[in-house]
C-alpha positions as CSV (number, residue, x, y, z in Angstrom):
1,X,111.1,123.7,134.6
2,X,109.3,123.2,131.2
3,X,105.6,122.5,131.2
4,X,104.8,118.8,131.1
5,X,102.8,117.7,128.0
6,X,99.3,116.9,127.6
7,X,97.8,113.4,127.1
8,X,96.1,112.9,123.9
9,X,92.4,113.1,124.3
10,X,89.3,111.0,122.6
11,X,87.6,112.8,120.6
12,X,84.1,111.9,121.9
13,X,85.1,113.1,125.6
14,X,86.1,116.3,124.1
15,X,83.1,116.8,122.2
16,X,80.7,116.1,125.4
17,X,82.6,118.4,127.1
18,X,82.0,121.3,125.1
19,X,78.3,120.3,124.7
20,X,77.9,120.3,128.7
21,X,79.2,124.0,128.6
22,X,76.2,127.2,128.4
23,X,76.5,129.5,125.3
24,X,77.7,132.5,127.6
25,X,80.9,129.6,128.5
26,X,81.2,128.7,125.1
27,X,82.3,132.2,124.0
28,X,85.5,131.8,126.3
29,X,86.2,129.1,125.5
30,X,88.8,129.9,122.6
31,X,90.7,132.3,125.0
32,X,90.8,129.6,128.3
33,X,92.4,127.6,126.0
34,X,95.2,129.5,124.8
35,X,97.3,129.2,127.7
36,X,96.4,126.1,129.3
37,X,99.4,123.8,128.1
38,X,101.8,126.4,129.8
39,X,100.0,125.1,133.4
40,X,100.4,121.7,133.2
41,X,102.6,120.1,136.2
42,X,102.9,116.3,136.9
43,X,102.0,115.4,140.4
44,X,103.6,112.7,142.7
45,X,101.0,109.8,141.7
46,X,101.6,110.6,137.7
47,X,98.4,112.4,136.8
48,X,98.6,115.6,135.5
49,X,97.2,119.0,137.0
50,X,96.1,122.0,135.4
51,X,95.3,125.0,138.3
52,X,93.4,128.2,137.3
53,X,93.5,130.5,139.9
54,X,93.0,128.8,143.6
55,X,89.5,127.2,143.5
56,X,89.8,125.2,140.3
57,X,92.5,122.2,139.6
58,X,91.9,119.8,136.7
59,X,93.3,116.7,136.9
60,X,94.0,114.2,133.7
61,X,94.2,110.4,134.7
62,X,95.2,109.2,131.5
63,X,94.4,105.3,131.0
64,X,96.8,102.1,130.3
65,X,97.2,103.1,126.4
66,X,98.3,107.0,127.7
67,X,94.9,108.8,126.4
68,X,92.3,110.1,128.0
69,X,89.3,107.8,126.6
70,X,86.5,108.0,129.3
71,X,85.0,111.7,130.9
72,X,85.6,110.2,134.6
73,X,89.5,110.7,133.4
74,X,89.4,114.6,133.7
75,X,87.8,116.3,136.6
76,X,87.9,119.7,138.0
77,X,87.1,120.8,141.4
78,X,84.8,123.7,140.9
79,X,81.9,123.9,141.9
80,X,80.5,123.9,138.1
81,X,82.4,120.8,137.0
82,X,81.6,118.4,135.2
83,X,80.4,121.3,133.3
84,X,82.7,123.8,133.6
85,X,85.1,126.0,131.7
86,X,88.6,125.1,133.2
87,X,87.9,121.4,132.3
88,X,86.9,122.1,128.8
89,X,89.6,124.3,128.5
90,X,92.1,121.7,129.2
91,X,90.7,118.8,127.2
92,X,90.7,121.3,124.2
93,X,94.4,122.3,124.6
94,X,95.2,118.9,124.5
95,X,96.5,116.8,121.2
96,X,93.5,114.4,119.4
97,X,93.9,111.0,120.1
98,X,94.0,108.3,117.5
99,X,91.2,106.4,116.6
100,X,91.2,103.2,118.7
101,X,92.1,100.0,116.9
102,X,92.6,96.5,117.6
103,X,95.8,95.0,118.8
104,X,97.1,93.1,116.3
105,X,98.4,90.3,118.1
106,X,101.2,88.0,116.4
107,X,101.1,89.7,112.8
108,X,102.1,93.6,113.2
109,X,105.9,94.1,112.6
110,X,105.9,95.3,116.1
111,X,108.1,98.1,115.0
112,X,105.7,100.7,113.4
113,X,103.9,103.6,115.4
114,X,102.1,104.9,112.4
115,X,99.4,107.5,113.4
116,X,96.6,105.8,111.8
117,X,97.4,102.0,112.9
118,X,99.7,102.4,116.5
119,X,98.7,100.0,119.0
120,X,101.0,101.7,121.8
121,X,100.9,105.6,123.0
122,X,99.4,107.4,119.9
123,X,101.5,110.0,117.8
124,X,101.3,113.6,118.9
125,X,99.1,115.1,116.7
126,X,100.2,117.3,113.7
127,X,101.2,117.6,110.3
128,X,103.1,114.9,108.7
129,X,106.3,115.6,106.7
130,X,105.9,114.0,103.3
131,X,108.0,111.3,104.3
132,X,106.3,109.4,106.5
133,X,105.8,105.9,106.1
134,X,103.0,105.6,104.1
135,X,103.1,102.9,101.2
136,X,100.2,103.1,98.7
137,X,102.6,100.6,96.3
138,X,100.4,97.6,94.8
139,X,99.2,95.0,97.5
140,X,100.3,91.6,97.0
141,X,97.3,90.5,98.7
142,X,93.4,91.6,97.7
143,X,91.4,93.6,99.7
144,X,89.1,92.1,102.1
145,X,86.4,95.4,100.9
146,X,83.2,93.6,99.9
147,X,80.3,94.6,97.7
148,X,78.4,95.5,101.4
149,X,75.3,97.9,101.1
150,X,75.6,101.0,103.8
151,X,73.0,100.6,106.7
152,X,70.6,103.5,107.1
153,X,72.7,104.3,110.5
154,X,76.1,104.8,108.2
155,X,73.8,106.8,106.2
156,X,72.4,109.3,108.9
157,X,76.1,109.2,110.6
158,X,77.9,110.3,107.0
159,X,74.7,113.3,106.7
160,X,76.1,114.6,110.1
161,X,79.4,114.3,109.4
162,X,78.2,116.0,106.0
163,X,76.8,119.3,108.3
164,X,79.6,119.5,110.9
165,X,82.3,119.7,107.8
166,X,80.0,122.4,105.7
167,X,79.5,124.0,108.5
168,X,83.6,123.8,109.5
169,X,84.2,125.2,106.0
170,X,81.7,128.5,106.1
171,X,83.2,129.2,109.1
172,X,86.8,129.3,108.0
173,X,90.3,128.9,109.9
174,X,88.8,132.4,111.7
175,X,86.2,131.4,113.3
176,X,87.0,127.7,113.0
177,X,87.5,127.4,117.5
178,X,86.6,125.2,119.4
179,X,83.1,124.9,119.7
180,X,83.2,124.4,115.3
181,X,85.7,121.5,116.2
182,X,83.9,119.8,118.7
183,X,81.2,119.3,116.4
184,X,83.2,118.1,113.9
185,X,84.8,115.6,116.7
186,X,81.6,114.4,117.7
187,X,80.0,113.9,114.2
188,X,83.6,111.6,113.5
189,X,82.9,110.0,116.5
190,X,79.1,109.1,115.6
191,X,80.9,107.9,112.0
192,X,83.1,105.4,113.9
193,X,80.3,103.7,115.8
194,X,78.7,103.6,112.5
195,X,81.2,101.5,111.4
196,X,82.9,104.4,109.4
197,X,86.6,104.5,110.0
198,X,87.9,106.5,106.6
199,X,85.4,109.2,107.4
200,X,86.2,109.6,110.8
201,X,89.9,110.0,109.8
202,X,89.5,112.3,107.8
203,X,87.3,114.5,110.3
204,X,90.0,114.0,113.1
205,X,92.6,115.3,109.7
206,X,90.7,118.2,109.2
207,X,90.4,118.8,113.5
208,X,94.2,118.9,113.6
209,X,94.9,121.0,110.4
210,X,92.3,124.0,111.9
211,X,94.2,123.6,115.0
212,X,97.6,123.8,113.4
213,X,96.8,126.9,111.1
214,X,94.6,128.6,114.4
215,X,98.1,128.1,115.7
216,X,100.1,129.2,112.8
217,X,102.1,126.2,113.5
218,X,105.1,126.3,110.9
219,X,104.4,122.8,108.9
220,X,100.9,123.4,108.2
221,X,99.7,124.6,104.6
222,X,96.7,126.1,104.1
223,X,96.7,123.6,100.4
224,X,96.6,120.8,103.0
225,X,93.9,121.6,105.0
226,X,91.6,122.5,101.7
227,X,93.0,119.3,100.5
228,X,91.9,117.6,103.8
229,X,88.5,119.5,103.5
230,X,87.8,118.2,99.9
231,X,88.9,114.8,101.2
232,X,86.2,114.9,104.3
233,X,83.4,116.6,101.8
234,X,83.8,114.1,98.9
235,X,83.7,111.0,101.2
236,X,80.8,112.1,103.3
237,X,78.6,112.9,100.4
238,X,79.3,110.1,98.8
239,X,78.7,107.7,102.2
240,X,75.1,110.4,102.9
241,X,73.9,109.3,99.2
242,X,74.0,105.6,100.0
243,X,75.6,105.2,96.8
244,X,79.1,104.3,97.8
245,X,81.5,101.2,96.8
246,X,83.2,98.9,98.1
247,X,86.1,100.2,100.4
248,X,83.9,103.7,101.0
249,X,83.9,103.4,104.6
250,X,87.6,101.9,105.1
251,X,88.5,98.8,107.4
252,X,89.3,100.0,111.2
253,X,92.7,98.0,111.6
254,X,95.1,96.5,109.0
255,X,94.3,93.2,108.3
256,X,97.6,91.3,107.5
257,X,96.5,87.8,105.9
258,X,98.8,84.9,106.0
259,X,100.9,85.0,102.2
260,X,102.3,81.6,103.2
261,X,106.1,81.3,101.5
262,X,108.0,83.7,99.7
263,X,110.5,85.5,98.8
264,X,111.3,89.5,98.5
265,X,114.8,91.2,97.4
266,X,116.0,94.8,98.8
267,X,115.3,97.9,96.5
268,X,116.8,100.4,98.9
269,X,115.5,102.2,102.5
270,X,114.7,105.8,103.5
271,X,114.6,107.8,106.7
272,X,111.4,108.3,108.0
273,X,111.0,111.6,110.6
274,X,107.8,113.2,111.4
275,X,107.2,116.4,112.3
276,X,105.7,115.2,115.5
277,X,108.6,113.2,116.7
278,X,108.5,109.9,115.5
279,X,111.6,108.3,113.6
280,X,112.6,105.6,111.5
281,X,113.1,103.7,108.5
282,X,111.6,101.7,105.9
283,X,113.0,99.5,103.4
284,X,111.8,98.9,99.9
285,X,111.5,95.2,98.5
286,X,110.1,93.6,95.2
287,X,108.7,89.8,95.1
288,X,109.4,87.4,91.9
289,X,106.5,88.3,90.6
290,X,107.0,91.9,90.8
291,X,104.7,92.3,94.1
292,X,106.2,95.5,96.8
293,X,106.5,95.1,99.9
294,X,108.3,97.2,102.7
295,X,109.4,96.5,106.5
296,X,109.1,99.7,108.7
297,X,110.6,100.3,112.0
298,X,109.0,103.9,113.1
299,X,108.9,104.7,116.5
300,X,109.4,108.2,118.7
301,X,112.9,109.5,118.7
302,X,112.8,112.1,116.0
303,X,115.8,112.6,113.7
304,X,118.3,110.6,116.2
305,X,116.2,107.7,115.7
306,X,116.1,108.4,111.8
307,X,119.4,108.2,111.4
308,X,120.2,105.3,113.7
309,X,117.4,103.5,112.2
310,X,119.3,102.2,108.9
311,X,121.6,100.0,110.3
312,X,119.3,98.9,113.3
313,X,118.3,95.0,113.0
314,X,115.1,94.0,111.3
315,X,112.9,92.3,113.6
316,X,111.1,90.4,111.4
317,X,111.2,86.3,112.1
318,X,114.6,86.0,113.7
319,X,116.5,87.3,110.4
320,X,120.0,88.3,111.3
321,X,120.2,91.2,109.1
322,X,119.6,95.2,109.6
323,X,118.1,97.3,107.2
324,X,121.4,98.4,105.7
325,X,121.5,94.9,104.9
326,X,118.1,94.2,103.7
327,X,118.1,96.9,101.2
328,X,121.3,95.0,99.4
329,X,120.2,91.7,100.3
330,X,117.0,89.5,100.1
331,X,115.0,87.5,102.6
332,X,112.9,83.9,102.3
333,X,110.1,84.2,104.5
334,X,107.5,81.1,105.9
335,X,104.7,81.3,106.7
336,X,104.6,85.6,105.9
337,X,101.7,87.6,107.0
338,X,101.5,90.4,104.6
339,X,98.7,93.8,105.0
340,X,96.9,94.6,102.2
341,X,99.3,97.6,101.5
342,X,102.5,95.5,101.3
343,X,103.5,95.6,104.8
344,X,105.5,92.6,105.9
345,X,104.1,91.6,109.5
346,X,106.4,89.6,112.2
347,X,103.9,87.4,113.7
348,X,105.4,84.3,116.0
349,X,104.9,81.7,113.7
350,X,107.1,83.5,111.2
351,X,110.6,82.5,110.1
352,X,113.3,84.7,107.4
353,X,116.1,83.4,105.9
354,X,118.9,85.9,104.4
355,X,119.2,85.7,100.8
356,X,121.7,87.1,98.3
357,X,120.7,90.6,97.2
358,X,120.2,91.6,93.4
359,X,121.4,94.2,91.3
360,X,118.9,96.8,89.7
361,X,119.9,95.0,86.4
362,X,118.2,91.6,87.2
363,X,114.9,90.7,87.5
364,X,112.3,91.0,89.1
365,X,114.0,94.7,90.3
366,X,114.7,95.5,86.5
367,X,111.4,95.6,85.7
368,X,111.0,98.9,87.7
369,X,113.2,100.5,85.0
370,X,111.8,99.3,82.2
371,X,108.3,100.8,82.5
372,X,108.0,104.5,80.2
373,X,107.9,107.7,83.1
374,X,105.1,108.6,81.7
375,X,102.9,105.8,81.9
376,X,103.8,104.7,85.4
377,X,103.0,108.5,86.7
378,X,99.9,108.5,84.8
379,X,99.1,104.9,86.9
380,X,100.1,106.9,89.7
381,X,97.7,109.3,89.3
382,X,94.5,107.2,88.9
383,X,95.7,105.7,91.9
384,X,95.8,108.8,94.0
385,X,92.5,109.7,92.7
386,X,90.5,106.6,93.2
387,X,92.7,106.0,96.7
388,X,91.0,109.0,98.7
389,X,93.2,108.0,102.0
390,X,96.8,107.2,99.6
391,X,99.1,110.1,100.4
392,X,102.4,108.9,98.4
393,X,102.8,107.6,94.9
394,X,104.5,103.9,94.0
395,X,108.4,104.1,93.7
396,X,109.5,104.8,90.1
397,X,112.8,104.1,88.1
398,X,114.4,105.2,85.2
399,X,117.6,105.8,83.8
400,X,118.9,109.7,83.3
401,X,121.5,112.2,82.4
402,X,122.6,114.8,84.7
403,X,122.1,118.7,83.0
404,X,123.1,120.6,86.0
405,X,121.3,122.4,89.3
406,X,118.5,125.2,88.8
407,X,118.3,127.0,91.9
408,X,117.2,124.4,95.1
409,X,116.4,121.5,92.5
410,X,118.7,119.0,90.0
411,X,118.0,119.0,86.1
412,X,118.0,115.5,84.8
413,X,116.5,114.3,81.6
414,X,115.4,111.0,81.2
415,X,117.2,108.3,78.8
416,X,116.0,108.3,75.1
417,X,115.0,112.0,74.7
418,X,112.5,111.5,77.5
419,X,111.3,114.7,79.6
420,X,113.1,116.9,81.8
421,X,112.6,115.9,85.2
422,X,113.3,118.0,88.9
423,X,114.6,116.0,91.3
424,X,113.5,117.1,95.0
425,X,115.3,116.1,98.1
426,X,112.9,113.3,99.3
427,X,113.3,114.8,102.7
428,X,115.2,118.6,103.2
429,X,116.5,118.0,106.6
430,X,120.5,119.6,106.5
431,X,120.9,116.5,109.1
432,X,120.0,114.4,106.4
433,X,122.3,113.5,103.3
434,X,119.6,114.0,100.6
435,X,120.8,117.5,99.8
436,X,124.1,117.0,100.0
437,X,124.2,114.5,97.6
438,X,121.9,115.7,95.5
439,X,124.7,118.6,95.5
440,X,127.4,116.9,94.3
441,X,125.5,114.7,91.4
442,X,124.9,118.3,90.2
443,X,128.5,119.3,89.9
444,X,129.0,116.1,86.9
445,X,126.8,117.1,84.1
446,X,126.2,114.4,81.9
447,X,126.4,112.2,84.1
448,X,124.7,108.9,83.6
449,X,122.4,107.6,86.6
450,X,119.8,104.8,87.1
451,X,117.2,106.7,89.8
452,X,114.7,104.8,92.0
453,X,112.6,107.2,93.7
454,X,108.9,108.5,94.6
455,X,107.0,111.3,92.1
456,X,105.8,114.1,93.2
457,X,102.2,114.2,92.2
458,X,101.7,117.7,93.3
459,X,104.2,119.4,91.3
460,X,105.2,119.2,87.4
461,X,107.8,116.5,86.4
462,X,109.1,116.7,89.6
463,X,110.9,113.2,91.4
464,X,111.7,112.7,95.4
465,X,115.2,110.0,94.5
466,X,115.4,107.9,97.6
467,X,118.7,106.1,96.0
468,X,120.8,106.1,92.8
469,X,123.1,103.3,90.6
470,X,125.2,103.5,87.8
471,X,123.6,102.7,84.3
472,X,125.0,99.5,82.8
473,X,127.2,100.2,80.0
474,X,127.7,103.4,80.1
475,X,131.3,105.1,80.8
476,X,130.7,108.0,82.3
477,X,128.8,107.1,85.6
478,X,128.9,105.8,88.8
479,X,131.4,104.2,90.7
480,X,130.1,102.7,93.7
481,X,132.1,100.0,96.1
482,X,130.8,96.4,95.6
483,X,129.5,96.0,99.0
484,X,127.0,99.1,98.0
485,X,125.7,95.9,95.4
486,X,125.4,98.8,92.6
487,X,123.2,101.3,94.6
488,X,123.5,104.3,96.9
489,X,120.7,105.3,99.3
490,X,120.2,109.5,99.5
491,X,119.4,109.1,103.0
492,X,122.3,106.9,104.4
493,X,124.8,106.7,102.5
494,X,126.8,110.0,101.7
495,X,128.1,109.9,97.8
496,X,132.1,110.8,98.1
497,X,134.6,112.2,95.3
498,X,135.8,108.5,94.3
499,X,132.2,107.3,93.6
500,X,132.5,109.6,90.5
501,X,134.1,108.6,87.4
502,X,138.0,109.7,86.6
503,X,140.0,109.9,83.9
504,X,136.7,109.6,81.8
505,X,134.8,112.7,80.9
506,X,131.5,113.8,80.1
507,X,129.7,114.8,77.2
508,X,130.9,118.3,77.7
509,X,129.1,121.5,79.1
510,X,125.4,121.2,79.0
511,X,123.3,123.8,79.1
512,X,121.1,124.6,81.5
513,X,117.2,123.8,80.5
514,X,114.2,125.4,82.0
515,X,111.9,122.5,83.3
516,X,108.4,123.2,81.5
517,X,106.0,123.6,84.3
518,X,102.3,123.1,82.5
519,X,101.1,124.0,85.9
520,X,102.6,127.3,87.1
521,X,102.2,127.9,83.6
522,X,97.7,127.8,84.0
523,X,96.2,130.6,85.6
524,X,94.5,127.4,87.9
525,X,96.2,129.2,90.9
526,X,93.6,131.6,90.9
527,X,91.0,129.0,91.6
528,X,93.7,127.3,94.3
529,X,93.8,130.6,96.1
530,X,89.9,131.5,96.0
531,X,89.5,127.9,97.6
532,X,92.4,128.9,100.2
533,X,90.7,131.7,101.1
534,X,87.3,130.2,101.8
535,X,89.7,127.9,104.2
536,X,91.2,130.8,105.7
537,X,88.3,133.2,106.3
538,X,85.6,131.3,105.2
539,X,82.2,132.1,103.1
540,X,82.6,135.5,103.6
541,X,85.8,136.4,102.6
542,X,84.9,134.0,99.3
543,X,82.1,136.5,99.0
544,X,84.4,139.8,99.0
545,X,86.8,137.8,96.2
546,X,83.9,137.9,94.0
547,X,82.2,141.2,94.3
548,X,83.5,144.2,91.3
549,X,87.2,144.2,89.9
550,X,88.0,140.9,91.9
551,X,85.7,138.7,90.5
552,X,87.0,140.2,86.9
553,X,90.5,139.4,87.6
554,X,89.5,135.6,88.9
555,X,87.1,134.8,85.9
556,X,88.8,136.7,82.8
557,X,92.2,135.0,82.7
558,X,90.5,131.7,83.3
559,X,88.3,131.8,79.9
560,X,90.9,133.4,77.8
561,X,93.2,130.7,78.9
562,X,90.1,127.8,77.8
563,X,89.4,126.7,81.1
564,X,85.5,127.5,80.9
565,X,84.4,124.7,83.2
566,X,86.8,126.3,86.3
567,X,85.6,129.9,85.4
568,X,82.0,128.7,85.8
569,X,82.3,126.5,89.3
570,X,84.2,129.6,90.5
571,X,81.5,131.9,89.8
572,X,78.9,129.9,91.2
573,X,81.3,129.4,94.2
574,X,81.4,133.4,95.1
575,X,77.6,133.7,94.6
576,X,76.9,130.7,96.4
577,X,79.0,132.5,99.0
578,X,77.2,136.0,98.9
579,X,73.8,134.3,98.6
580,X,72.1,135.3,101.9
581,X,68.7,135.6,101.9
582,X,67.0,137.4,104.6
583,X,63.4,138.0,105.6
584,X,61.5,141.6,106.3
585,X,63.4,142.0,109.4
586,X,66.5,140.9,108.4
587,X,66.9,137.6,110.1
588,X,68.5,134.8,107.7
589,X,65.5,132.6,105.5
590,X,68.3,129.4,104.7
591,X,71.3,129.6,107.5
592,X,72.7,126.3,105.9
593,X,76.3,126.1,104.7
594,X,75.1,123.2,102.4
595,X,74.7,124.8,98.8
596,X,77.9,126.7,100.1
597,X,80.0,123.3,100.6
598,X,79.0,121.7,97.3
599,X,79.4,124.7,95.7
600,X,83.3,124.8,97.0
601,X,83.8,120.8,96.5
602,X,82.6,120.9,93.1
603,X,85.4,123.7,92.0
604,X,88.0,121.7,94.2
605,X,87.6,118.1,92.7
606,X,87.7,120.4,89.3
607,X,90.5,121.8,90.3
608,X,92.2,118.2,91.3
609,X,91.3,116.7,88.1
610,X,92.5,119.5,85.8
611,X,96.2,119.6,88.3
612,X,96.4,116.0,87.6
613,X,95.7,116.0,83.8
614,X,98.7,118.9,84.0
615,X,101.3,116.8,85.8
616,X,100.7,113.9,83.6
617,X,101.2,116.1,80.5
618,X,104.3,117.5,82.0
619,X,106.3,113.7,82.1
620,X,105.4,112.6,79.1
């Protein structure tokens, strides 16, 4: 019989756990852990029991919303408990719960689970494929952010925060256990009653990729946990200098304000699966005026609910349509309750009419097409930079011509002499039709195709299509059926022999193009991979990296290649790093990891900046 999974725990009853344990306990604590979730048994009255050895059984009494949010929750019955090893043990092997939000009564959808806004059982914890439903598209309705002044308690909060993620960071993936994550949990913890939601999201990010890479877990990346480290870093100094803007400390729940009457038109839908079990779909819609929105239905199931999910009814105000038919079709909504990031809510006073879908050719979803590559990834861009929680880019469209496949990618170059382009599988599942159609475009070179899709911001002139269309006027394209109303979605639909053109014939052989990639091209992954490695093992092993030959093989190709600014922030990085200053007996004079951190987030926003500069270059 399998092991029964662990509850989700709050953050703060983990973190008073491990501050209730003695230093001698604290050392085991890394090893009690690592085979706790193998124990766990479900007893008759649903609470779950973890035994260790015959005189100690912890029990877990999770509460109504399936987390264990109070101490009283988890007890043990040694004679040490509450603070003992076996119940610290357990509440560290379990997941990280959610941050608590508000229930959204009458205007949430009812249909999303997203980790960062579910109001029922929260996600497991873990990474996040990069297709999960995330829209960072432009709001149709302002942000209630306000020009508010942080209170001195936000202040002292973000400082701690500040400590417990520089001190995280010097310690490294390594030594980055549980006692290093319980202090991060319980500085996030102090942020949230501070009335500092982004920050503490970001700590609880952070928590779950040390735990991921501790556990070599398959998903995670070391580039997203520094990414996830420079995200916690930059916000908390920012907050700690008093200085911030409006929108620095994030709202706790999504507001969805009322948008009275209107009306929104299909663009096309994508399966969402996480890597934590959660499945779905959302569909893409544009207003009159050019506003996106999107209507999510994301809840566990994995990839069986994925897939099921596109042709499952949209539950928004009574409209009989399912998604298949939303992303062709349109809907007239009254009295709409729309969140600031587009989402469409299904509240009880709201009502949807179907309307008549329109093609990519008419307005308002032509205007997506019209808008120059490079300008709307450059938009994208400044977005993602000034968006410090925005993890996917605004949908793009464009028109291009097929040149052939180059290794696990499709060639395309844009209409007009535009730019060469990779097109990525927006999700690589095999169970999922992405590939495979992605596949057979490649087999028609020259082929003309209208592409509406998400950039990746990461990589060089590189596009995640979510769904493709023949280009008007043009012979050698797509042939789709009529009911398809002129568009095929990757995800769903599967692209057959007789949606390809026949009888006409292409432009003839093309051959194949290499993609210029200004960012493999940079020697920039030398600073990626020092800032890796202080992830990985921390401020010493950036120490060793710059110490003889090594630090000569980071620096040199940096300054012959013009990039003075990275050479110098890496060189202060490795003697921040070595800088340990000890008295007459050989006891530290400054233990703090502070000059360390800034030292490390000063190269990595560099090093963000200069990447983005070299993927804007690269689509225009």
């Amino acid at each position: 019989m399998s092991p029964e999974p662990l509850p989700p725990v709050a953050p703060d009853v983990l973190a008073e756990a491990v501050e209730q344990l003695s230093a001698r306990l604290r050392k085991k604590l890394d090893a009690a852990i690592a085979g706790c979730a193998e124990q766990v048994v479900r007893a008759a009255d649903g609470s779950l029991d973890v035994r260790f050895g015959e005189d100690a059984l912890v029990t877990l009494r999770p509460g109504p919303s399936g987390a264990v949010t109070e101490a009283g929750q988890a007890v043990c019955t040694c004679l040490l408990a509450p603070r003992c090893l076996h119940r610290a043990a357990v509440l560290g092997a379990a997941p990280i719960a959610d941050a608590e939000t508000e229930t959204e009564t009458g205007t949430g959808t009812g249909t999303e689970a997203t980790p960062e806004t579910t109001t029922g059982p929260p996600e497991p914890t873990g990474p996040v494929d990069g297709s999960a439903p995330v829209t960072t598209e432009a709001a149709p309705v302002p942000s209630a952010d306000t020009e508010t002044p942080l209170t001195p308690a936000q202040v002292r909060a973000a400082t701690a925060l500040w400590e417990a993620a520089a001190e995280a960071l010097s310690a490294g993936v390594t030594a980055g256990g549980a006692v290093v994550q319980a202090e991060l949990l319980r500085a996030a913890h102090t942020a949230r009653l501070a009335g500092l939601p982004r920050a503490e999201a970001a700590a609880l990010r952070v928590v779950r990729g040390l735990r991921a890479a501790r556990e070599r877990g398959r998903a995670q990346r070391l580039g997203d946990l520094a990414g996830a480290f420079r995200e916690l870093l930059s916000g908390a100094a920012l907050l700690a200098s008093g200085t911030a803007g409006p929108g620095a400390a994030g709202v706790t729940r999504r507001a969805y304000a009322q948008g009275g009457s209107l009306r929104a038109y299909g663009l096309c839908r994508e399966p969402v699966l996480s890597a934590t079990g959660y499945g779905g779909v959302s569909t893409h819609l544009v207003g009159p005026d050019g506003s996106r929105y999107t209507v999510s239905d994301v809840r566990p199931g994995g990839l069986a609910r994925a897939r099921g999910a596109g042709s499952a009814s949209v539950a928004l105000g009574g409209a009989v349509l399912d998604h298949a038919g939303l992303a062709r079709g349109g809907l007239r909504i009254v009295g709409a309750t729309v969140s600031p990031d587009g989402r469409l809510g299904a509240g009880r006073g709201v009502s949807a009419t179907p309307l008549r879908g329109v093609d990519w050719s008419e307005e308002p979803a032509s205007a997506l097409f019209a808008r120059p590559v490079g300008e709307a990834v450059a938009a994208a861009l400044d977005d993602g930079a000034r968006e410090a929680d925005a993890v996917e880019a605004a949908l793009l469209g464009c028109d291009v011509e097929v040149v052939g496949a180059a290794g696990e990618y499709l060639v395309v170059r844009v209409a007009g002499d535009g730019p060469l382009l990779r097109l990525r599988p927006a999700h690589p599942h095999p169970e999922l039709p992405h590939a495979a159609n992605l596949r057979r475009i490649a087999e028609h070179p020259g082929l003309a195709l209208r592409v509406l899709g998400r950039p990746d911001l990461d990589r060089a002139a590189t596009l995640r299509p979510l769904a493709v269309g023949p280009v008007p006027g043009e012979p050698y394209t797509l042939r789709l059926p009529e009911e398809w109303l002129g568009r095929a979605d990757l995800g769903y639909d599967r692209l057959q022999g007789s949606h390809f053109p026949r009888g006409a014939t292409g432009p003839g052989p093309i051959a194949p193009a290499a993609v210029p990639d200004p960012l493999a091209d940079a020697p920039l992954w030398r600073v990626r991979r020092l800032l890796e490695t202080g992830v990985a093992g921390g401020r010493r092993a950036v120490a060793e990296a710059g110490r003889g030959t090594d630090a000569a093989a980071l620096l040199a190709p940096l300054r012959r290649a013009g990039l003075g600014g990275a050479a110098r922030l890496a060189a202060t990085l490795t003697a921040e790093a070595d800088r340990r200053p000890r008295d007459a007996f050989g006891r530290l004079t400054d233990a703090s990891a502070d000059g360390y951190a800034r030292a490390w987030l000063a190269s990595a926003v560099h090093l963000a900046a200069a990447e983005r500069s070299l993927v804007a270059a690269s689509w225009s």
